[in-house]
C-alpha positions as CSV (number, residue, x, y, z in Angstrom):
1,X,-7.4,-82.0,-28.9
2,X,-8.8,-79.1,-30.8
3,X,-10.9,-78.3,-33.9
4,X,-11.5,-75.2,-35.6
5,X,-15.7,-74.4,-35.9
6,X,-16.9,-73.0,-39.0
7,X,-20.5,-71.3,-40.0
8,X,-22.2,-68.9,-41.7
9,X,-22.8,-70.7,-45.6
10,X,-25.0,-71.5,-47.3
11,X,-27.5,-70.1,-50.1
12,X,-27.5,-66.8,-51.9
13,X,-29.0,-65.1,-54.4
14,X,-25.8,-63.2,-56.7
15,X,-25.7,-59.9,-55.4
16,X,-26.2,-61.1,-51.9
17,X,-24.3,-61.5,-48.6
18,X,-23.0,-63.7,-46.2
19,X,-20.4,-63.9,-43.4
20,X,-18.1,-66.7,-42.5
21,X,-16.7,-67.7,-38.8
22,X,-14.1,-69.4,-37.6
23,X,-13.3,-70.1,-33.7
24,X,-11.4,-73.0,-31.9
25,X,-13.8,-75.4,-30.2
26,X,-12.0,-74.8,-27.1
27,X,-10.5,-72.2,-24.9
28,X,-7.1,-72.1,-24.3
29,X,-5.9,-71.5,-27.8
30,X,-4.8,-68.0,-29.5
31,X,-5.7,-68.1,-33.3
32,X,-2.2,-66.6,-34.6
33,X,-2.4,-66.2,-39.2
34,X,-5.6,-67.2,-40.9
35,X,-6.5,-67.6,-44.0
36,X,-9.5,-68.3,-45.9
37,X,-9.7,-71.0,-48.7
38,X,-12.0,-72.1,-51.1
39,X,-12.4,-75.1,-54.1
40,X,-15.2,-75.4,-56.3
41,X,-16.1,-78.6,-58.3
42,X,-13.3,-79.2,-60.3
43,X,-11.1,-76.2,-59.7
44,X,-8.1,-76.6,-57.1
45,X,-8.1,-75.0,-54.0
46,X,-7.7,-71.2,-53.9
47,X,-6.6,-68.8,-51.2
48,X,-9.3,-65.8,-50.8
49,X,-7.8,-64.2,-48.2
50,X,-5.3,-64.0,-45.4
51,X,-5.3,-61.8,-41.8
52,X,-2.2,-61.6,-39.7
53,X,-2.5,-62.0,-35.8
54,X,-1.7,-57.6,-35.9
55,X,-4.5,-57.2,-38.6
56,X,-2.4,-57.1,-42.0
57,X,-4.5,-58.3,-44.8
58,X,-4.2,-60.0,-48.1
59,X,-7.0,-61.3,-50.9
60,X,-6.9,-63.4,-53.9
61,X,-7.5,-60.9,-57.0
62,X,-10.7,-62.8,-57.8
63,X,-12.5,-61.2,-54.5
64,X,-10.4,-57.8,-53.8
65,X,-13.1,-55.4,-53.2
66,X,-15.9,-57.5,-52.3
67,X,-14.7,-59.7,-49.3
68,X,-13.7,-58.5,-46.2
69,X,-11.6,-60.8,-43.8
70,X,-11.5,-59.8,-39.7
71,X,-11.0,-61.0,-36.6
72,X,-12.1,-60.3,-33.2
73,X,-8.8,-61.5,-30.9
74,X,-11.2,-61.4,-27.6
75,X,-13.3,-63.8,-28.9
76,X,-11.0,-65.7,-30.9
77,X,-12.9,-65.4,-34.1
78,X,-11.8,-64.6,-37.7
79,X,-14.6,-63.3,-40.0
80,X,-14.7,-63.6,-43.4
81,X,-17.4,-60.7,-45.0
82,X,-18.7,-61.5,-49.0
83,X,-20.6,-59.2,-50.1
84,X,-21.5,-58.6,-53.8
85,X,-21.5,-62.6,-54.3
86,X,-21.5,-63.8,-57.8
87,X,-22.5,-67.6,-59.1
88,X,-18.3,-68.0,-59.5
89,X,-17.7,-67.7,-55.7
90,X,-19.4,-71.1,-55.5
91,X,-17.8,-73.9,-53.5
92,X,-16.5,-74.9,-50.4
93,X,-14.7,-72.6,-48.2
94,X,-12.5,-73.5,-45.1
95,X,-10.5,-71.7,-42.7
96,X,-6.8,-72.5,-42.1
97,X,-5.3,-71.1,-39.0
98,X,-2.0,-70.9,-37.3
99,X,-2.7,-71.8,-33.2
100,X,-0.6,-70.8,-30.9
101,X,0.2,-74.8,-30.4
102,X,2.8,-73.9,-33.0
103,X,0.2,-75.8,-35.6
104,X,-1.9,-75.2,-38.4
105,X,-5.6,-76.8,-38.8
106,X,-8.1,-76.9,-41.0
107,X,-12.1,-76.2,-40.5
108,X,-14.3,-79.1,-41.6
109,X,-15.6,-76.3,-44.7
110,X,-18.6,-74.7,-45.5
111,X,-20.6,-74.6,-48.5
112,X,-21.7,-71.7,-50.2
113,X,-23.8,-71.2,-53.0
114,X,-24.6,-68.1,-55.4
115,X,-27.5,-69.1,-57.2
116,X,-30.7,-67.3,-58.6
């Protein structure tokens, strides 16, 4: 059985920073696509952005410019850079990734918050 481990929310001022992570909790596995949702309160879930297992990258309009998604295939990690951060990129953000196990799974989410 595998999970996916997320980190890296939490609190920010707007303006501010963070970086996201993403990793299986075991070895073995080969993270394949990934993207990057996130919902706030009352919104539906949105797609930020999406990395390829060769690097191609798409983002949601909403965050072209300011987030930055990566991944680092020798340690199995997928990144996801915000920078710029404004009160609207509020909510809970959770990887979805493709494993080689020819499945997709979620991250338990992380919260983020862009408050003054």
């Amino acid at each position: 059985q595998v999970s996916l481990e997320e980190s890296g929310g939490g609190l920010v001022q707007p303006g501010g920073s963070l970086r996201l992570s993403c990793t299986p909790s075991r070895s073995g596995f080969t993270i394949l696509n990934t993207a990057w949702y996130r919902q706030a309160p009352g919104n539906q879930r949105e797609r930020v952005a999406l990395i390829t297992r060769s690097g191609s990258t798409d983002y949601g309009d909403s965050v072209k410019g300011r987030f930055t998604i990566s991944r680092d295939n020798a340690k199995n990690v997928v990144y996801l850079q915000m920078d710029s951060l404004k009160p609207e990129d509020t909510g809970v953000y959770s990887c979805n990734v493709a494993l080689n196990t020819g499945s997709f799974y979620w991250g338990q989410g992380t919260q983020v918050t862009v408050s003054s």
